[in-house]
N, C-alpha and C positions, 0 to 999 in steps of 0.2 A: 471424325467428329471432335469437335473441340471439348476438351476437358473437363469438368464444374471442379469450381471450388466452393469451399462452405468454411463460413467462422467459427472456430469456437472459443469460447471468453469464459476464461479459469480463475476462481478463487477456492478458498477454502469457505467451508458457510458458516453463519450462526446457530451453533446448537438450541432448539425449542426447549431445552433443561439440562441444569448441570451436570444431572447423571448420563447423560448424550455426549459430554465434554469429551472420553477419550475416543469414542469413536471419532468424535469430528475431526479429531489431529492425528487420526491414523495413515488417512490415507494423504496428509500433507508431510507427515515426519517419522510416517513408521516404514517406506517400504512396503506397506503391503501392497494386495491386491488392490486392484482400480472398484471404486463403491461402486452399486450397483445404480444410483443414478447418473455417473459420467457415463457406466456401459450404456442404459438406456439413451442418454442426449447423444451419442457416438451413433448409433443406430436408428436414428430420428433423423441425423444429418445423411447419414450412410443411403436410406430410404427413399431419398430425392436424389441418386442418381452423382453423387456427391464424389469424384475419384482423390482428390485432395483436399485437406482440412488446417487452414490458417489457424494457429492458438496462440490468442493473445492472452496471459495475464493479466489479470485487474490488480498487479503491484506495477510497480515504472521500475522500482530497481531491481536489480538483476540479486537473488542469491540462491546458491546450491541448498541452502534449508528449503526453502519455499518454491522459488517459480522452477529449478531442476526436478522438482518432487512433483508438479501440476506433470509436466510434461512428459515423466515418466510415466507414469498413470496413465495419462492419453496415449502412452506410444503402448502401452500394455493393453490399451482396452481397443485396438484400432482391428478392424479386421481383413483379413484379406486383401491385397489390392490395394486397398489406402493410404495416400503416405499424409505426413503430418509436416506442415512449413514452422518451425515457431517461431515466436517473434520473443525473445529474450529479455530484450530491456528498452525501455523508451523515458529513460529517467532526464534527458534535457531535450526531445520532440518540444519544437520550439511549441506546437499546440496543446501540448500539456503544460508549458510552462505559461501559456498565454491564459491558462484555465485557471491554474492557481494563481496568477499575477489578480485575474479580473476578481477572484472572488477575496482577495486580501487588498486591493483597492474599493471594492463594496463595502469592507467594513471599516473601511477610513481611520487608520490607526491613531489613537493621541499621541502627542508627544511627549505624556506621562507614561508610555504603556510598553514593558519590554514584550517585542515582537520575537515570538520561539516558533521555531519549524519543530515539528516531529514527525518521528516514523518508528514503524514497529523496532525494537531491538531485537537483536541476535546473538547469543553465546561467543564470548569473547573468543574461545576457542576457531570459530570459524572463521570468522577476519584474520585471525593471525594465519591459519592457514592459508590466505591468498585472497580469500571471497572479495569481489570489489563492491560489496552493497554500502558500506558504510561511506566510501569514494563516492559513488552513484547519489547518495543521500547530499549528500555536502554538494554534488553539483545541482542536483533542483535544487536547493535552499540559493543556492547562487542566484541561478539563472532566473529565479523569481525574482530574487530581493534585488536584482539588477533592473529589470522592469518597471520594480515599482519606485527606482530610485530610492532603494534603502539603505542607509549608511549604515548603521547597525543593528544588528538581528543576534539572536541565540540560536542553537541547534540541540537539540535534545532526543532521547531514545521514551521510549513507554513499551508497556503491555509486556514487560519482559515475562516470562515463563517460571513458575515457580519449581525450582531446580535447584541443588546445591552447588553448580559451576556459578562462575562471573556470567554477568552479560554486560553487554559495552553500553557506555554510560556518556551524559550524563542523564538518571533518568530525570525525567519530567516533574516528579513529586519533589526529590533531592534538590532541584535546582530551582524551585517555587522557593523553597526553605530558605537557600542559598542567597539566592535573589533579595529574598522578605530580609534577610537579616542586615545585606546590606542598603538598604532602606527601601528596594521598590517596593510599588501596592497596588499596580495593574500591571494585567497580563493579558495579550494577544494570544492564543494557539493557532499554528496553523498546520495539520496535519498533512504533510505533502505525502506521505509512504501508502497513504489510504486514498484513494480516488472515492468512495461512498459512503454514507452512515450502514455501520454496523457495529458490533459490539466493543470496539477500541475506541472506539468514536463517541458513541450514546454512552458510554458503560465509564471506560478508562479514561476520558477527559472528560464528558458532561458531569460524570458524577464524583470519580475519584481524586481530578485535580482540582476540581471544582470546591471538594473540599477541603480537600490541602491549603487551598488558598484562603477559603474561610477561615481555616485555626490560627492564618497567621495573621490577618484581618486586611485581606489583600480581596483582589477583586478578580477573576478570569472569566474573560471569554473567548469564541471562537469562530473561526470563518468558515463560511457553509461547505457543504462536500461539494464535488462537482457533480459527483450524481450522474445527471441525464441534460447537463446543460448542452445548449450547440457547439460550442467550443470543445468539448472532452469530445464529442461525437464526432466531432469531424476530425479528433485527432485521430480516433480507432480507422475510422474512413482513412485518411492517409494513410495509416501502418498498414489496412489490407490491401491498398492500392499498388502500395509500396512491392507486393509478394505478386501483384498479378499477371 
């Protein structure tokens, strides 16, 4: 009898309160044990007869902080019998780069308006030790700004972690300032490290660059998540296709 596989698609969530905060980043950056809602979704897929289990990440780039931490978790919470395929990185799937090209051709850039890629940052520390997420970032911001026939673009880090190590730069806020002083006064963001609205997204540019840009009497906006458009869906469609 033929096999079943089943998906499953990892992030870390947003906390309902900031007192929820260290739990939410335990099970992404502390090594612990797997939460007790990946064991139940493991056992939900397990239920339907499920022998192998595809996991794909809801980040494109690949880092030992984050998508090795998703994957360990599921490989800790998997039971008996079940292996786990994961899918690593999909940071230039021409379908994820056709997802962010469409949705940064939607918002039809001025030719006043410096166009910034961003993604989450990471503790300096870990790049130097070999990580390729920061490489992975620089190629989506490529393989987009190639699409949309973009001559020049910025690249920039956010949402760093409040910690007394470096984290790799330039961030977002820094480089609004930077920007403002040598004369721009619009700003495009386009979050490539983040495929959907969540708290980096609504929180760390709706609201935090949004007012960085205010102080400096500059203007920011941004290009919509991919969310649930057809284009992301059919890129995850190829990635499981890809394993079957």
């Amino acid at each position: 009898m033929r096999s079943k596989s089943g998906v499953l698609l990892m992030a870390h969530g947003t906390p309902s309160s900031i007192d929820e905060m260290p739990e939410y980043l335990r099970l992404v950056r502390g090594g612990r044990p797997p939460s007790p809602e990946l064991i139940a979704e493991m056992r939900h897929i397990v239920a339907k007869d499920v022998t192998r289990i595809i996991g794909i990440p809801l980040a494109p780039q690949f880092s030992s902080l984050s998508v090795s931490k998703y994957f360990d978790a599921a490989t800790a919470a998997l039971p008996p019998g079940i292996t786990i395929e994961p899918i690593h990185s999909y940071f230039d799937h021409p379908l994820l780069l056709d997802g962010f090209a469409e949705r940064l051709s939607a918002a039809a850039p001025h030719a006043d308006e410096d166009v910034v890629f961003t993604a989450h940052s990471l503790p300096v520390r870990v790049i130097a030790s070999g990580d390729p997420y920061a490489n992975e970032v620089a190629g989506t911001a490529r393989g987009v700004a190639t699409r949309c026939h973009l001559a020049q673009y910025q690249l920039a880090y956010q949402s760093a972690g409040r910690t007394p190590e470096p984290w790799i730069g330039p961030d977002i806020n820094e480089l609004i300032r930077k920007r403002t002083a040598e004369g721009a006064r619009h700003f495009l963001v386009v979050p490539i490290g983040f495929v959907c609205d969540h708290t980096e997204i609504l929180f760390d540019i709706d609201i935090q660059a949004q007012a960085t840009a205010r102080a400096q009497d500059a203007s920011l906006r941004r290009t919509e998540s991919l969310n649930s458009t057809p284009t992301f869906i059919a890129a995850l469609e190829s990635l499981v296709r890809e394993k079957l």
